[in-house]
C-alpha positions as CSV (number, residue, x, y, z in Angstrom):
1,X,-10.4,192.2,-167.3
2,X,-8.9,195.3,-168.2
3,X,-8.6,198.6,-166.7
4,X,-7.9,202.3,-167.8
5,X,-5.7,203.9,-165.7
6,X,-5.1,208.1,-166.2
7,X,-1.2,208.6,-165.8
8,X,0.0,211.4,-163.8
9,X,3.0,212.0,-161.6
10,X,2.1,210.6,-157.8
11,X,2.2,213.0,-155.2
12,X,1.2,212.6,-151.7
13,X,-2.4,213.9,-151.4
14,X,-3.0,212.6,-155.6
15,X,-6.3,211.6,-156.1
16,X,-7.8,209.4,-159.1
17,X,-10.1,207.3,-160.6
18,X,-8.9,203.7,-162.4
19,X,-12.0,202.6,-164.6
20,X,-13.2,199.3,-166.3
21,X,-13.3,198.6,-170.1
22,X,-16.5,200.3,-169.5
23,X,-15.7,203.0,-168.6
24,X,-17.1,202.5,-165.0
25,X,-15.3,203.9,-162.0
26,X,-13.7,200.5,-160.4
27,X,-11.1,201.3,-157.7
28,X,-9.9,204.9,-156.1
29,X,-5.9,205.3,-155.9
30,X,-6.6,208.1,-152.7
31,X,-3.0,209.3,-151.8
32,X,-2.8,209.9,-148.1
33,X,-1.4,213.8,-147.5
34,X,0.1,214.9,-144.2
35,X,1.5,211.2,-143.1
36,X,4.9,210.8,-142.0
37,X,5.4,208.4,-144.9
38,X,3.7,207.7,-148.3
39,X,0.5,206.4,-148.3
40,X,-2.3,205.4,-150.8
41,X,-5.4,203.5,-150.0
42,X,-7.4,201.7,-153.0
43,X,-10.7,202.1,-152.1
44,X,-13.8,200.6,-154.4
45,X,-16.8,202.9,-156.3
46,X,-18.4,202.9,-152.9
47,X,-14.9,204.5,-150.8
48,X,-14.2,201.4,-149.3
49,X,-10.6,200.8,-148.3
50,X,-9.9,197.5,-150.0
51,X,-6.2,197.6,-150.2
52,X,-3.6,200.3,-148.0
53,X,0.0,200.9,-149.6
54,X,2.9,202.3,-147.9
55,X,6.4,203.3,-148.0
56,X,8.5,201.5,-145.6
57,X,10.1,203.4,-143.3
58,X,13.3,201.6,-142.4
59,X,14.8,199.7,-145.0
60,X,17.9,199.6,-146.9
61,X,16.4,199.7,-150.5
62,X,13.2,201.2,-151.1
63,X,10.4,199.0,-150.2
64,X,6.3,199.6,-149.8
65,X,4.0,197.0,-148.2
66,X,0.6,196.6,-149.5
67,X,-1.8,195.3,-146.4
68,X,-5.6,194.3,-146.9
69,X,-7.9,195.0,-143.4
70,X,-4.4,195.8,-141.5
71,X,-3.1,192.4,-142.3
72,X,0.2,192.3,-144.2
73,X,-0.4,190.7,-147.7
74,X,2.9,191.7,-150.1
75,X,6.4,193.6,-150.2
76,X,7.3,195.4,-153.5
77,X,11.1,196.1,-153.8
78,X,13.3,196.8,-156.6
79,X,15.3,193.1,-157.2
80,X,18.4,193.1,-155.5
81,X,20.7,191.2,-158.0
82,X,19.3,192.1,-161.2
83,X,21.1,193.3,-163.9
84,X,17.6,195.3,-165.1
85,X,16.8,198.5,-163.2
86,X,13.4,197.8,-164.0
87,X,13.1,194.7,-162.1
88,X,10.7,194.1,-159.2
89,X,9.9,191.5,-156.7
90,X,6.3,191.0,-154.7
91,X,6.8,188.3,-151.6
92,X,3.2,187.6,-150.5
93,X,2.8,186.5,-147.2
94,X,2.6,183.1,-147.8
95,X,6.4,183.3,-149.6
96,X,5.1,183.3,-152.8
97,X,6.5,185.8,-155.7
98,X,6.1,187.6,-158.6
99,X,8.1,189.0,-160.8
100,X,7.7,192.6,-161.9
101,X,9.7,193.2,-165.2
102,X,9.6,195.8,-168.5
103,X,9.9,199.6,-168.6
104,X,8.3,200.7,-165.8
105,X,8.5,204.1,-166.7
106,X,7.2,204.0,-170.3
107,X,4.4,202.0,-168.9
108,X,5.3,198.8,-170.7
109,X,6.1,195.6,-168.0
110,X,4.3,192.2,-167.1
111,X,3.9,190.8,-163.5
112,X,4.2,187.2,-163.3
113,X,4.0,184.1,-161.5
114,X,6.7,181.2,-162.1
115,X,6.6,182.0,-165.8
116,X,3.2,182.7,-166.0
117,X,1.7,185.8,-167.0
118,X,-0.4,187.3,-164.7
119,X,-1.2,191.3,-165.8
120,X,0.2,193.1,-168.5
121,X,0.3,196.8,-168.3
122,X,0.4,199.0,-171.2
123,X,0.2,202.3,-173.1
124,X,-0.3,200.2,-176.9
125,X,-4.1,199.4,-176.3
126,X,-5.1,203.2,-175.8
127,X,-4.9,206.2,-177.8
128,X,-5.4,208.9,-175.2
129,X,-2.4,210.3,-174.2
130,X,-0.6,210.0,-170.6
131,X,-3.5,206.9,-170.4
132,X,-1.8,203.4,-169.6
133,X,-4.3,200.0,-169.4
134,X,-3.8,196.8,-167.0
135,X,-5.1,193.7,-168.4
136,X,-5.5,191.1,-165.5
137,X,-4.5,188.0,-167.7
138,X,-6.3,185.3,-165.6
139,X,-9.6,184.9,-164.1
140,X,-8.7,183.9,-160.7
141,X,-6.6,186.7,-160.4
142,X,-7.0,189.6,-157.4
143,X,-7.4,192.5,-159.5
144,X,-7.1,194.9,-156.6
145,X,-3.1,193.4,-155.4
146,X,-2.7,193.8,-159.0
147,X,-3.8,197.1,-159.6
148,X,-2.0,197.5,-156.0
149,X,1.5,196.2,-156.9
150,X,1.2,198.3,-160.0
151,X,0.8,201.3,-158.0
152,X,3.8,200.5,-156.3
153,X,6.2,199.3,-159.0
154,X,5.5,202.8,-160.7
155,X,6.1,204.8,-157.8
156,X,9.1,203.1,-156.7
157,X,10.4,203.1,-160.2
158,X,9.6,206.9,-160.0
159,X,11.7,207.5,-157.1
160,X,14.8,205.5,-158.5
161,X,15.0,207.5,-161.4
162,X,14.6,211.0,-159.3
């Protein structure tokens, strides 16, 4: 499946629409203004919450946590040891993790599982500008922690490079 995401610089209080290859609305990135840290809830066409992202307060290297009905579900930090600045790493609950690699900020990077391609995320497919696409890869995959961790990889990306 593969979604059409309008680029634009996040800001507390941002507000927009991710559609299908349809062009049907599918999920709302709603950034939270007026919190004491960063917040975003992806909600569904309907407005409900289905995913909450936020900053991490205290924490040595930047960090958001993406929780589903209040209940942790991932951590999305930039990789400690990693030659690449653009190299992420999503621990799940359960321990498992995926690997966020590419160039972040041109849009370009795959998140993966033990090798295996999970969602690619691109500018090539589209021809409208400041327009970037993620293609969830395999069937059984959540598209919303997808679309989530994406939110957050960008973002934190963002704030590395000022």
């Amino acid at each position: 499946m593969r979604y059409v995401v309008r680029d634009r610089v996040f800001g507390i209080g941002d507000d927009y629409w991710i559609e299908d290859e349809q062009g049907r609305k599918a999920f709302l990135v709603d950034g939270k203004a007026m919190r004491l840290r960063e917040t975003f809830e992806l909600k569904d066409p309907q407005g409900a919450v289905l995913i909450d992202i936020r900053k991490k307060m205290l924490a040595l290297r930047d960090t958001m946590t993406i929780e589903r009905g209040e209940e942790p579900l991932a951590t999305v930090r930039r990789k400690r040891l990693s030659l690449l600045r653009n190299h992420y790493r999503v621990t799940l609950v359960d321990g498992t993790e995926l690997d966020v690699s590419g160039k972040i900020l041109d849009r370009e990077f795959a998140v993966e599982y033990d090798g295996e391609l999970l969602a690619e995320i691109s500018r090539r497919w589209l021809t409208l500008r400041d327009t970037y696409g993620v293609n969830v890869v395999r069937e059984d995959a959540d598209p919303a922690l997808l679309i989530a961790v994406t939110v957050c990889v960008i973002r934190l990306a963002e704030r590395d490079h000022g």
